[in-house]
C-alpha positions as CSV (number, residue, x, y, z in Angstrom):
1,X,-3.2,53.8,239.4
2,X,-1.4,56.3,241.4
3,X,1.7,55.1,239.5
4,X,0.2,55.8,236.2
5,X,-0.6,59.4,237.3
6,X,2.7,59.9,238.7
7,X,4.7,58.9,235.9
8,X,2.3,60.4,233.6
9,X,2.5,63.6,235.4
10,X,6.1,63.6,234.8
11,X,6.0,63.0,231.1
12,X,3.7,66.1,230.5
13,X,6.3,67.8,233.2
14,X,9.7,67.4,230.8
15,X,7.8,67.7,227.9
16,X,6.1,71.1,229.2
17,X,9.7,72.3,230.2
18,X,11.1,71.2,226.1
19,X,8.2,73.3,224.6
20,X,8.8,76.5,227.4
21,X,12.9,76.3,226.5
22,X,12.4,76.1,222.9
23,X,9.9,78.5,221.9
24,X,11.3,81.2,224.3
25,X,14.7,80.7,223.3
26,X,13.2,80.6,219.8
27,X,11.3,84.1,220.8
28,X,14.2,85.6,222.2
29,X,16.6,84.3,219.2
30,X,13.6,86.0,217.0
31,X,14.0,89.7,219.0
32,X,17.2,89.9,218.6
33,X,18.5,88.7,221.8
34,X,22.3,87.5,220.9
35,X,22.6,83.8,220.7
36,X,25.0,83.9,223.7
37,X,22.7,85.4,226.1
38,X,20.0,83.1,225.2
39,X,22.3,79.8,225.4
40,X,23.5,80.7,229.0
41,X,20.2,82.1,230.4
42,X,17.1,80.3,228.7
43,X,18.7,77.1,227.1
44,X,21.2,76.7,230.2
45,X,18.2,76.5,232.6
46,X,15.9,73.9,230.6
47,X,16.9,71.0,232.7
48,X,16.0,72.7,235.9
49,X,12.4,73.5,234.9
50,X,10.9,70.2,236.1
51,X,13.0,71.1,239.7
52,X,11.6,74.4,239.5
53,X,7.8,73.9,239.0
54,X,7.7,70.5,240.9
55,X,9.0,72.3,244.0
56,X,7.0,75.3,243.3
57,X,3.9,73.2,242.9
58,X,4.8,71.5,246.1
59,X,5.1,74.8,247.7
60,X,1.7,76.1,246.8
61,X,0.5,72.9,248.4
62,X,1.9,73.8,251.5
63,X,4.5,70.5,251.3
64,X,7.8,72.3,251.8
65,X,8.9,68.9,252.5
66,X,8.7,67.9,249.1
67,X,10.2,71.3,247.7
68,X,13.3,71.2,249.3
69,X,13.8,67.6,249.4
70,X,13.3,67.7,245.4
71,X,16.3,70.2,245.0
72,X,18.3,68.5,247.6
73,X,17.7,64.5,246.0
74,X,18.0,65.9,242.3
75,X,21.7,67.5,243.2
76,X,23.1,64.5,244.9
77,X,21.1,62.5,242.0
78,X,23.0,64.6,239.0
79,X,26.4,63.8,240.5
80,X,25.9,60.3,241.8
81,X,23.2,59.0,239.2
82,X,23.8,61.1,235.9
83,X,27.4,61.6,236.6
84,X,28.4,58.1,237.5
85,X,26.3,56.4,234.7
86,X,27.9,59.1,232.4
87,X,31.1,57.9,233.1
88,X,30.3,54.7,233.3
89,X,29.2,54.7,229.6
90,X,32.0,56.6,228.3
91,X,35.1,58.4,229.8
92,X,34.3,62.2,230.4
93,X,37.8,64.2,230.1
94,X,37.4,67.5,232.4
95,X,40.1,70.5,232.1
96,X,40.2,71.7,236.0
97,X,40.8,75.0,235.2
98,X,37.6,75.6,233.0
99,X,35.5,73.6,235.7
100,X,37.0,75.4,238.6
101,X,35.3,78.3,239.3
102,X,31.6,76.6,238.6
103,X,33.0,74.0,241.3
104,X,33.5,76.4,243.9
105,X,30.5,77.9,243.2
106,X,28.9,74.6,243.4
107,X,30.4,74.7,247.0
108,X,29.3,78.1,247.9
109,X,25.8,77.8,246.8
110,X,25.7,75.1,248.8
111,X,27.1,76.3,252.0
112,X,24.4,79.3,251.5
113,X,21.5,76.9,251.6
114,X,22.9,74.8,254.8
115,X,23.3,78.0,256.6
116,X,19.9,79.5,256.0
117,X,18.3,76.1,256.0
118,X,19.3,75.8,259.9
119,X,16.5,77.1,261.7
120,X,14.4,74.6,259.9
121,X,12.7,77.4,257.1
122,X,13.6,79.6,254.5
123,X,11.3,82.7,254.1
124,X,11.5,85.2,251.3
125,X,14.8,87.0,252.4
126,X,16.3,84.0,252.3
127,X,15.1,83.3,249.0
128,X,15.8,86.4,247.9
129,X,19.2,86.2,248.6
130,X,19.3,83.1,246.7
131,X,18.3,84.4,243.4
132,X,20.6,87.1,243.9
133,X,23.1,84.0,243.9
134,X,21.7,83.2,240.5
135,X,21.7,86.3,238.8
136,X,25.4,87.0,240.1
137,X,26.1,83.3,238.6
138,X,24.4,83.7,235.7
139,X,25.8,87.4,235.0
140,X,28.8,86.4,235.2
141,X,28.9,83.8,232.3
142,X,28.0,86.1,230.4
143,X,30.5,88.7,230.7
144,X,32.9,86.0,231.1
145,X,31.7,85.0,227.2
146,X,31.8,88.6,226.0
147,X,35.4,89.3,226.8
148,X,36.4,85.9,225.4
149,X,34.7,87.0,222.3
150,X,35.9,90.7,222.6
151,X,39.5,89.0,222.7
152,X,39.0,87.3,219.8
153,X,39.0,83.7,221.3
154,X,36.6,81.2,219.8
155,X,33.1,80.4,221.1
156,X,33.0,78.1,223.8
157,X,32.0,75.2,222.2
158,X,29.4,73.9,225.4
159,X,27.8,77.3,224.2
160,X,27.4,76.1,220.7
161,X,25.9,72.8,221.9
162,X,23.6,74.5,224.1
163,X,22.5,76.5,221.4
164,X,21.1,73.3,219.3
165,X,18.4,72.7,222.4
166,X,16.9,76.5,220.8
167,X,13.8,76.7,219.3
168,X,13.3,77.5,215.4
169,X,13.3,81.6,215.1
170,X,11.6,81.2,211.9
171,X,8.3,80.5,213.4
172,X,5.9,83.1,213.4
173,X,5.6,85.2,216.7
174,X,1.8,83.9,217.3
175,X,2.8,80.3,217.1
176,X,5.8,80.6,219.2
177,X,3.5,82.5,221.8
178,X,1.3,79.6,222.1
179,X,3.5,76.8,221.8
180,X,5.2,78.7,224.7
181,X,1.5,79.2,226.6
182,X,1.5,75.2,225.9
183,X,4.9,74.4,227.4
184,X,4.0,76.5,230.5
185,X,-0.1,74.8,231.0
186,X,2.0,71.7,230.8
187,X,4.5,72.1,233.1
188,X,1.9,73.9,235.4
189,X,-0.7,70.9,235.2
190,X,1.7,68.1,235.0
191,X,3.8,69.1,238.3
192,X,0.3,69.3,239.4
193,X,-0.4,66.0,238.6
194,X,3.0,65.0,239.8
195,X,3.6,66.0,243.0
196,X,-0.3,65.2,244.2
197,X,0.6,61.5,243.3
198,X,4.0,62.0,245.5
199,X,2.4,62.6,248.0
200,X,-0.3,60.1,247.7
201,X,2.8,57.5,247.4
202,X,4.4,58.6,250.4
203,X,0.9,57.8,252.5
204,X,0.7,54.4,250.7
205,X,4.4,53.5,251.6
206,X,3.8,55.1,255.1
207,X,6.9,57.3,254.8
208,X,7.1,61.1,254.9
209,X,7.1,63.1,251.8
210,X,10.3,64.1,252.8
211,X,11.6,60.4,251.9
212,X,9.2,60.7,248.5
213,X,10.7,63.8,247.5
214,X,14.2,63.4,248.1
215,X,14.2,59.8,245.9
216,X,11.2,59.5,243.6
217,X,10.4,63.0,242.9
218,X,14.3,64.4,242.9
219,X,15.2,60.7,240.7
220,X,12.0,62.2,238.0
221,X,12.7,65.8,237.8
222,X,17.0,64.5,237.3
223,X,15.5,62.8,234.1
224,X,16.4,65.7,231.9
225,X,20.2,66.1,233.5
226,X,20.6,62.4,232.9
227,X,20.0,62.3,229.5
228,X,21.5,65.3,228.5
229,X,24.5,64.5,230.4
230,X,24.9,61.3,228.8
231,X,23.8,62.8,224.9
232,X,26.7,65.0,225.2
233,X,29.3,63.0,226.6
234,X,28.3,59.9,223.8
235,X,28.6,63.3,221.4
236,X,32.2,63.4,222.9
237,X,31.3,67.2,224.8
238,X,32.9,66.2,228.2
239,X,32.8,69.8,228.9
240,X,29.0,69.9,228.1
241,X,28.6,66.8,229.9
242,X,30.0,67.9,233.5
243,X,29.0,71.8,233.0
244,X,25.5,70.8,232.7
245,X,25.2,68.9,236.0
246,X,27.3,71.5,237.6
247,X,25.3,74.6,236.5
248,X,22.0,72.5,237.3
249,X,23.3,72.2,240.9
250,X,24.1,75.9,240.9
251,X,21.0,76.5,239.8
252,X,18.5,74.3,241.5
253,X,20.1,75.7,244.6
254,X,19.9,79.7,243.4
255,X,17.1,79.7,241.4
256,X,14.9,76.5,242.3
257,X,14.8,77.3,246.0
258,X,15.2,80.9,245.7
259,X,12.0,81.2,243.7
260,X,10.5,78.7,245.7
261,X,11.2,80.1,248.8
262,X,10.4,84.1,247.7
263,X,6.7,82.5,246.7
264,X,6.0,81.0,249.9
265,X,7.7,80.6,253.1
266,X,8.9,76.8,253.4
267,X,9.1,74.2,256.7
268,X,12.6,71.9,256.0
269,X,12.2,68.4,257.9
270,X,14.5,68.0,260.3
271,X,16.4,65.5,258.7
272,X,17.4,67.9,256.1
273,X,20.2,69.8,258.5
274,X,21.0,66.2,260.5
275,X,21.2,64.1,257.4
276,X,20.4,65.2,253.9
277,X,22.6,68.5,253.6
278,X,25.6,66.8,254.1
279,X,25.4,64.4,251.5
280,X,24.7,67.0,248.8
281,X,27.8,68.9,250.0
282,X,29.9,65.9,249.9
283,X,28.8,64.9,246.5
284,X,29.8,68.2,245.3
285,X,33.3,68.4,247.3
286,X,33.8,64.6,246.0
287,X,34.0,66.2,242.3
288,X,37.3,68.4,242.6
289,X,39.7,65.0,244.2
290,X,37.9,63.0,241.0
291,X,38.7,65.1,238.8
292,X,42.4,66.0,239.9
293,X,43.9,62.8,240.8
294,X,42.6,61.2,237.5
295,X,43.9,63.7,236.0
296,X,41.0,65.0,233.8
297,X,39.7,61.3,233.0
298,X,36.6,60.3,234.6
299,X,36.3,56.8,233.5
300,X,34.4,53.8,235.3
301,X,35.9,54.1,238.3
302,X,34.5,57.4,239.3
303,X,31.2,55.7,237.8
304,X,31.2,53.2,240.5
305,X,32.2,55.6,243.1
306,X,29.7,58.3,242.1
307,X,27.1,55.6,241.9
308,X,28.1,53.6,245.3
309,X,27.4,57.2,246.9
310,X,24.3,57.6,245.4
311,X,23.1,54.2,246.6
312,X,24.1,55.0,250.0
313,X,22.1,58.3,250.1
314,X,18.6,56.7,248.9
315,X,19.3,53.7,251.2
316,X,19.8,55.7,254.1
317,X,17.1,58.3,253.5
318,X,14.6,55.5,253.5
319,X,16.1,53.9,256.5
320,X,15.8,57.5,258.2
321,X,12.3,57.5,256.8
């Protein structure tokens, strides 16, 4: 039964972080707001929703355990899981140079979060200085965007794709207003639901909700970067396909665990700076090698790679325990 809950929890979770991205992108689109700042704000942080109220949720229950092992699993899950089936399913052609600064801030974001997450918690200057990370990040796409459009350079076609996940504008303010109340009960109530049958799993397999949060939470709230990582590279958007796990990282590391952390301070296991750190750092430092000595093409054997890693982390996490 706790199964049911958990995986119905989930459902309402994703489906709760849909009707939140549409209808306020759909609001926003509706004010005014220029379709570029809504694709790289509102429509470019869908997919971390479930991360964010899942760890959120987790924090309010006092299960920091859970919170930062849900970031920590869904990064080295969107490279080794959603990557490597990705690539598996279809070869993803990268251009270095258009992926190399999100890379390196990838890395950076990363580093941050090993560095504060040493003494074992992150309290709210911590967090703070995380979601400074993500509105620097998220600022700068945008003025990045604005002087390619100022030059007269086309519209970055991953920002034209992003902008088909918006919400109709034609809708009348009162029903986007409540479908968007709708999205956010949903996603309140079903990471609710969700992480209260974590944690209830973790007692029944005797492991710490560390272990559950870092593989069965982290593999759930990755749903959304799997399949929209996959829809865009069978679309043939390879630049979609990687930007969106790479921005999700960035993000569930900013603005996941800054938010998270500025709400409430958080314990980390210890495991986290002995184990669990490093392997979302190497995940992320694995990409740039891929990328350049294919030159550009993942194909199945990066899958298999990626995969292999992945694989590796769960089965040592649960060995840990």
């Amino acid at each position: 039964m706790t199964w049911l809950w958990f995986i119905g929890g989930l459902v309402v979770l994703i489906l709760g972080g849909e009707l939140l991205v549409r209808n306020a992108s759909a609001l926003a689109l509706k004010a005014n707001v220029p379709p570029l700042l809504v694709g790289l704000t509102i429509v470019a942080m869908g997919t971390s929703a479930p991360e964010l109220f899942a760890s959120l949720q987790a924090s309010w229950n006092g299960d920091g355990a859970i919170a930062v092992g849900n970031v920590l699993g869904s990064n080295v899950a969107n490279l080794g899981l959603a990557l490597g089936l990705t690539v598996l399913v279809r070869t993803v052609h990268v251009q270095w140079s258009e992926l190399r600064i999100h890379w390196w801030v990838m890395i950076l974001a990363s580093v941050i979060f090993m560095l504060e997450a040493w003494d074992l918690t992150l309290g709210a200057w911590d967090g703070g200085f995380l979601l400074l990370g993500a509105s620097l990040y998220l600022g700068g796409q945008i003025m990045l965007a604005r002087r390619h459009a100022q030059q007269g350079q086309a519209q970055d076609p991953a920002v034209e794709d992003l902008m088909d996940e918006a919400g109709d504008a034609s809708k009348s303010y009162a029903l986007l207003a409540l479908l968007l109340t709708v999205g956010c009960v949903a996603l309140y109530w079903g990471s609710d639901v969700f992480v209260t049958s974590a944690k209830q799993i973790a007692m029944d397999w005797g492991v710490s909700t560390h272990v559950v949060g870092v593989t069965v939470v982290a593999f759930g709230t990755s749903v959304p970067e799997i399949a929209a990582s996959l829809t865009a590279a069978l679309r043939g958007n390879s630049a979609l396909s990687i930007g969106n796990l790479v921005g999700s990282n960035i993000l569930n590391l900013f603005l996941v665990l800054g938010a998270t952390a500025s709400s409430a301070p958080l314990a980390v296991s210890e495991v986290v700076p002995a184990h669990d750190m490093w392997w979302m750092l190497g995940a992320a430092l694995l990409l740039a090698p891929m990328i350049l000595l294919t030159k550009g093409k993942l194909g199945r054997g990066a899958g298999v790679v990626y995969i292999a890693v992945y694989v590796a982390y769960v089965w040592l996490v649960v060995l840990h325990g």
